[in-house]
Every structure is written in structure tokens, then in C-alpha cells.
C-alpha positions as a printed NumPy array, in Angstrom:
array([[  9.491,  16.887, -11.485],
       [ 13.541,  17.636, -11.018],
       [ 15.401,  18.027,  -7.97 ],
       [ 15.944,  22.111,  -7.686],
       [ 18.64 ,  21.715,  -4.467],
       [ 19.412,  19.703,  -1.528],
       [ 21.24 ,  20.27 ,   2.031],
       [ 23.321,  18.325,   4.092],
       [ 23.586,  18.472,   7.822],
       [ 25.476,  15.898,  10.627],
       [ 27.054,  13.512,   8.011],
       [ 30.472,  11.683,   8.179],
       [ 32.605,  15.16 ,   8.024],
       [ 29.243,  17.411,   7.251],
       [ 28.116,  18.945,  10.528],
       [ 26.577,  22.321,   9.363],
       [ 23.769,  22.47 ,   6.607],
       [ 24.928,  22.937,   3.719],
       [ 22.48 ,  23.836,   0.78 ],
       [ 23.578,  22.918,  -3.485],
       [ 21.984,  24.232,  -5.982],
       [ 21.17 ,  21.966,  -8.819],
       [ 20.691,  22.754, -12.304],
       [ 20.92 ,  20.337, -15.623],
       [ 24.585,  19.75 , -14.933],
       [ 25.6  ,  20.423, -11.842],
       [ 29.506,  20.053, -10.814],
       [ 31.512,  19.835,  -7.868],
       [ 34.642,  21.626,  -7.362],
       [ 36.889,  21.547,  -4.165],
       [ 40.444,  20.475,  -3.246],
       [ 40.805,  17.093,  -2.107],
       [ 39.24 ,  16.062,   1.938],
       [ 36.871,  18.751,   1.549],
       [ 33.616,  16.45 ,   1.553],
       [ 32.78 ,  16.486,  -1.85 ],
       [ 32.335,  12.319,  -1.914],
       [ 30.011,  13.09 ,   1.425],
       [ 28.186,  15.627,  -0.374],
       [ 27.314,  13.008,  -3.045],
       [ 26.74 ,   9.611,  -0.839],
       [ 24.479,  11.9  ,   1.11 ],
       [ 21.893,  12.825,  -1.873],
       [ 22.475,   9.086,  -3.061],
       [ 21.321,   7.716,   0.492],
       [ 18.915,  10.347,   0.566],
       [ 17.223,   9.574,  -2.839],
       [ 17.547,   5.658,  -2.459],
       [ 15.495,   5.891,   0.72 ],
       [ 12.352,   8.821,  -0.407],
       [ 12.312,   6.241,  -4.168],
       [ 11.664,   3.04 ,  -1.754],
       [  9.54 ,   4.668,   0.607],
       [  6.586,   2.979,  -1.389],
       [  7.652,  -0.16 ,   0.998],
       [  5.069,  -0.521,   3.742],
       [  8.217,  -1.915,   5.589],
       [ 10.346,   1.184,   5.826],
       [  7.849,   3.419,   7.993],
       [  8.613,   0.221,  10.459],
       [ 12.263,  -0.627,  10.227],
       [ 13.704,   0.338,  12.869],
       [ 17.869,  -1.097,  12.644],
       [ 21.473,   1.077,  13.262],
       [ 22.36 ,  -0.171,   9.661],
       [ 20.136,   0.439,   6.537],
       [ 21.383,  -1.021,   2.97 ],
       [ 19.849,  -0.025,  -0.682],
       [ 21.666,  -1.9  ,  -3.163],
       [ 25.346,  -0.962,  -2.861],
       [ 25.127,   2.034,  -0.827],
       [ 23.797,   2.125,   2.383],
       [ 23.924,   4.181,   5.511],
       [ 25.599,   2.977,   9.102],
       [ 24.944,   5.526,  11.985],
       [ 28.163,   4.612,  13.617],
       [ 30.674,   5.543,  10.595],
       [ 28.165,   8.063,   8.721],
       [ 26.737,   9.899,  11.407],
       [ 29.489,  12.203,  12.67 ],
       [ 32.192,  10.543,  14.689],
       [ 32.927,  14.021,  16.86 ],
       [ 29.097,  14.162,  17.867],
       [ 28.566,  11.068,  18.784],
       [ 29.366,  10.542,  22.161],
       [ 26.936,  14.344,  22.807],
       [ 24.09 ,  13.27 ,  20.532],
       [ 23.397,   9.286,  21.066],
       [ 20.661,   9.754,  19.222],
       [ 21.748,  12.361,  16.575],
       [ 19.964,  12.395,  13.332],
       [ 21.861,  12.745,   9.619],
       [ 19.   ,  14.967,   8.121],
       [ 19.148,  16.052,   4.201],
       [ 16.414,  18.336,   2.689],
       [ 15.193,  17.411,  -1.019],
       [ 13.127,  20.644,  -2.589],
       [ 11.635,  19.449,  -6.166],
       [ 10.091,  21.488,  -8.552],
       [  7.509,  20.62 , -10.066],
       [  5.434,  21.468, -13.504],
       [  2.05 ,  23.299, -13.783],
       [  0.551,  19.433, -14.251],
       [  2.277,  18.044, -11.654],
       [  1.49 ,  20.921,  -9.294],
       [ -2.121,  20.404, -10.756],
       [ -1.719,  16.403,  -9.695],
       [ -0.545,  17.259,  -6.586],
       [ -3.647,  18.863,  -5.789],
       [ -5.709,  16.208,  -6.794],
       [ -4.343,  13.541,  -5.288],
       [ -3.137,  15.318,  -1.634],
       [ -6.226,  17.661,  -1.504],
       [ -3.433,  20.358,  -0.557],
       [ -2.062,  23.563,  -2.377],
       [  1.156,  23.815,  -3.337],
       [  2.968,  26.937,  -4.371],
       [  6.184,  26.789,  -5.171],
       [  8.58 ,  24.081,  -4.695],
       [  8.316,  20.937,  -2.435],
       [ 10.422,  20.887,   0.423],
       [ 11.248,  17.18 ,   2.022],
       [ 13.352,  15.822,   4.642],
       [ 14.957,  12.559,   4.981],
       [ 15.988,  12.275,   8.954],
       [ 18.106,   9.266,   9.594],
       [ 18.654,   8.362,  13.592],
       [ 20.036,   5.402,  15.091],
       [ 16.782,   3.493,  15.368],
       [ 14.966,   5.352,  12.2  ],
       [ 14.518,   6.707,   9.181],
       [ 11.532,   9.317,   8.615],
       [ 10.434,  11.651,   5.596],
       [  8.701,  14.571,   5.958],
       [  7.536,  17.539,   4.167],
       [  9.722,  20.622,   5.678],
       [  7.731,  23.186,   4.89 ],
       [  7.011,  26.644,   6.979],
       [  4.431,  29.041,   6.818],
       [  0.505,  28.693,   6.568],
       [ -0.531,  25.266,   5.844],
       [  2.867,  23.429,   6.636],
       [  1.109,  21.361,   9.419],
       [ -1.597,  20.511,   7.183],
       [  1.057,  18.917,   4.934],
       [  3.374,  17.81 ,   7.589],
       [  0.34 ,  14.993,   8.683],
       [  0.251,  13.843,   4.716],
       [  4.327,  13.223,   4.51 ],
       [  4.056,   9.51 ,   3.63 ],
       [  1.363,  10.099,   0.742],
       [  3.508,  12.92 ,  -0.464],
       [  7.099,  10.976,  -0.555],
       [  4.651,   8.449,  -2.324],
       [  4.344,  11.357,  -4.891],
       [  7.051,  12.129,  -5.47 ],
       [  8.19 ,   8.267,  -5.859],
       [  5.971,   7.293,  -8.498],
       [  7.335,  10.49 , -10.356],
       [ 11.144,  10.936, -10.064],
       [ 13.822,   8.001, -11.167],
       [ 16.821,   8.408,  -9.745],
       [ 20.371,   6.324, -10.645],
       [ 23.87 ,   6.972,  -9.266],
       [ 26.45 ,   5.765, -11.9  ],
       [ 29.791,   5.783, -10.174],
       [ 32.419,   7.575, -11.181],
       [ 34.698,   4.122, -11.512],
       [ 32.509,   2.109, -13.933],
       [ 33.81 ,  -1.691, -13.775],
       [ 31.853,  -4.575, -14.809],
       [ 30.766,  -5.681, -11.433],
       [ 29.872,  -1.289, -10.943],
       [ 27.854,  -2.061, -14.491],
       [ 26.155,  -5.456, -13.403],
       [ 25.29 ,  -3.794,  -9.97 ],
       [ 23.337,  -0.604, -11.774],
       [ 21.741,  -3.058, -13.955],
       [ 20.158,  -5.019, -10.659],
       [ 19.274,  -2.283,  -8.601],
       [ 17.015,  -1.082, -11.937],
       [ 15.254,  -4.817, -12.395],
       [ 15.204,  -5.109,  -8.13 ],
       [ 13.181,  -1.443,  -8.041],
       [ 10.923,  -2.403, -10.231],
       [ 10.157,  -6.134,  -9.303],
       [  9.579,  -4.582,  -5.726],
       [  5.697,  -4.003,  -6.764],
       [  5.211,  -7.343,  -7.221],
       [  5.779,  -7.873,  -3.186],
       [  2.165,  -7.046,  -2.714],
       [  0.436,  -9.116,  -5.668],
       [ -1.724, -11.834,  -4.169],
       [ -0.502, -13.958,  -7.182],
       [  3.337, -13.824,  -6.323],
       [  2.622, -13.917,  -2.419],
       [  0.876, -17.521,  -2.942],
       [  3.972, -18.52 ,  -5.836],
       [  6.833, -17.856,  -3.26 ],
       [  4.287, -19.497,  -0.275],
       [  4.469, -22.529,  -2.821],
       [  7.669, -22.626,  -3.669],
       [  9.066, -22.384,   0.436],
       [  6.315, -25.364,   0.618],
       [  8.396, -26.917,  -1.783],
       [ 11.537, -26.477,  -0.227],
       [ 11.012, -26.827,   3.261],
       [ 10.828, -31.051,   3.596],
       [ 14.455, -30.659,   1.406],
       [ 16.076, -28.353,   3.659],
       [ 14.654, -30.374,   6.629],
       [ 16.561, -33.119,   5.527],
       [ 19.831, -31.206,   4.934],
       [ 19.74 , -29.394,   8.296],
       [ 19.123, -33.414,  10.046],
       [ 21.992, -34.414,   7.56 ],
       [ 24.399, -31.571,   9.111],
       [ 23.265, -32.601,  12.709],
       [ 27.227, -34.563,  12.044],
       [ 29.217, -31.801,  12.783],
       [ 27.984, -31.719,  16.46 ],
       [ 30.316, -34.472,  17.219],
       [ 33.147, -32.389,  15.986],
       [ 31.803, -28.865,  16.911],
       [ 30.371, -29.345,  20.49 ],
       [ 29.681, -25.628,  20.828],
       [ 26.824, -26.112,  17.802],
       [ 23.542, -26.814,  19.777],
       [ 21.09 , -27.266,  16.676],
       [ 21.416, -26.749,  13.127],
       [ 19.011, -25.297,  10.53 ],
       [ 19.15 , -23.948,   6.702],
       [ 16.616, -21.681,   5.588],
       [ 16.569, -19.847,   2.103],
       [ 16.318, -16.16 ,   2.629],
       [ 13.007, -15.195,   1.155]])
């Protein structure tokens, strides 16, 4: 499976659709200001979101800002400034169309009990209060599909690996590729009954020591007035 081309509509300076065409090596050319960075952070958002969609907890987050690893999306800087104030609740929406082989086409059938002919359209809608996938597909059968979206971006997931490598490579760029790799992969482990009842354990562990702490800290009251009650908690 390979990306075949991707549009971009209503993000940061992008307000019209507009559709690349990727091949093997595809490059960019343009004069400077001309959105070619905003082309690219779009497919990266784009991607990082459909490759995590196999988290029960995106199809309910529901927040302005959304983070994956060091690139993220924020509604109120990437969704056009100019629109706005007319479209509250404006989506950014880029369309992914992946080709796929005669197995995976074959797989595809299997698995979604649909038929697919041609390439697979989705789209990756991002609004102030959420982010959806769906298959964007017209003619017969597109409603069929359209109810099987989250199967399908689950798909396409568990075939495509995706990495943006920045163009500025420091050590902290290098260390950051390396974490989002180990952090994608050690996501499957969320759901394993095993490592639910380890990190259950270990906050067991922890909680009469950060008890303590947080009644230690109970001090600064007498210097901060303002401070009403104070806790520490390990993020899990």
C-alpha cells in the first residue's frame, strides 16, 4: 500500500483544495511564503492521526489542541486565521487516496466484506472539538463504505508506516524520531490485561509515597495563601 496523492483544504495559509501527486520521490518547488512547509505539516498531521487511529481514545477526544509526538495540530493557529471569525466551527480537511496491490485489494475484501476498485479515498476532518476519518468515496457503494470508516483507517494502519524526518536533523530532531518509533509501537501494549494490572501495581505502589509528599508540601500554604490544597500525581 503507498500513498498515490493527497489534498489540502482550510489550513494555516491553505484555503482552497489543493491536490499533489505523489510518486517514489516526490519534490516541492515554489518561491519562498508560498505554503510549501503547510503543504508538508498538513500530510504529517494528517498521517500521524489515520496511523494512531487504532486508539479506542481518538474516536472520543474531543479537545481544540491535538499533539502526536512533536507535531501537532491547534485549531486556533492552523485552522485559517481569515476564516475564523465566519466558520467557528471550520474544519482543516485533507484527503489521503492509497493504492493498493492485487493482495491487498484481495485483503481488503476479506476483511471489510466490501469491493474496492481502484484506489482508496480517505479523509481526515479536523474541527475545533474533533477529529474524524472517513472514507470519501462517490459513486455506487460509497455509503456502504462510508458506515465501515473506522475498520477501514484500521486497514490501512496496520499496513502503511509512515516517518517525517525533518529537514534540520539535530540530535534532539534524531532522539525525537527514535521515540515516536518505540512510543508507536509500545502503544499495543495499552490494551494487554498483563500491562493494565503492572501499571495498576505500580500506581499502588506509588500512591502512599506521593501521599506523603503532597502532606509534606502542605508548607508552602503559609507562604502562598492563594494555594488551597496540594497534590502530586505521576502522569500515567
Amino acid at each position: 500500500m503507498k500513498l498515490k496523492s493527497f489534498t489540502v483544504q482550510k489550513y494555516r495559509s491553505i484555503t482552497a483544495a489543493k491536490k499533489i501527486t505523489v510518486g517514489k520521490t516526490t519534490i516541492l518547488i515554489g518561491p519562498n511564503n508560498e505554503g510549501k512547509s503547510n503543504i508538508l505539516r498538513a500530510l504529517v498531521t494528517a498521517m500521524r492521526i489515520l496511523t494512531r487511529e487504532r486508539d479506542p481514545r481518538l474516536a472520543a477526544r474531543r479537545m481544540r489542541t491535538i499533539f502526536y509526538g512533536r507535531s501537532g495540530y491547534d485549531w486556533d493557529t492552523d485552522f485559517p486565521v481569515a476564516l475564523q471569525q465566519r466558520h467557528p466551527t471550520g474544519e482543516t480537511v485533507i484527503g489521503l487516496e492509497f493504492e493498493l496491490t492485487a493482495a491487498e485489494l484481495e485483503e481488503f475484501r476479506t476483511s471489510i466484506r466490501s469491493q474496492l476498485t481502484g484506489t482508496l479515498p480517505l479523509q481526515v476532518a479536523i474541527g475545533p472539538q474533533k477529529v474524524e476519518v472517513t472514507v470519501h468515496k462517490q459513486g455506487p457503494g460509497s455509503a456502504a463504505l462510508s458506515k465501515k470508516s473506522d475498520q477501514i483507517a484500521r486497514f490501512v494502519t496496520d499496513r502503511i508506516d509512515f516517518q517525517h524526518i525533518e529537514a534540520i536533523r539535530t540530535a534532539s530532531a534524531a532522539e525525537g524520531v527514535v521515540a515516536e518509533m518505540a512510543a508507536k509501537e509500545l502503544d499495543q501494549l495499552e490494551q494487554n490485561p498483563e500491562h493494565q494490572l503492572a501499571i495498576s501495581k505500580i500506581e499502588a505502589l506509588q500512591q502512599p509515597i506521593l501521599d506523603t509528599l503532597s502532606a509534606s508540601i502542605q508548607t508552602l500554604k503559609q507562604f502562598l495563601p492563594e494555594i488551597k490544597s496540594v497534590r502530586v500525581q505521576i502522569p500515567a
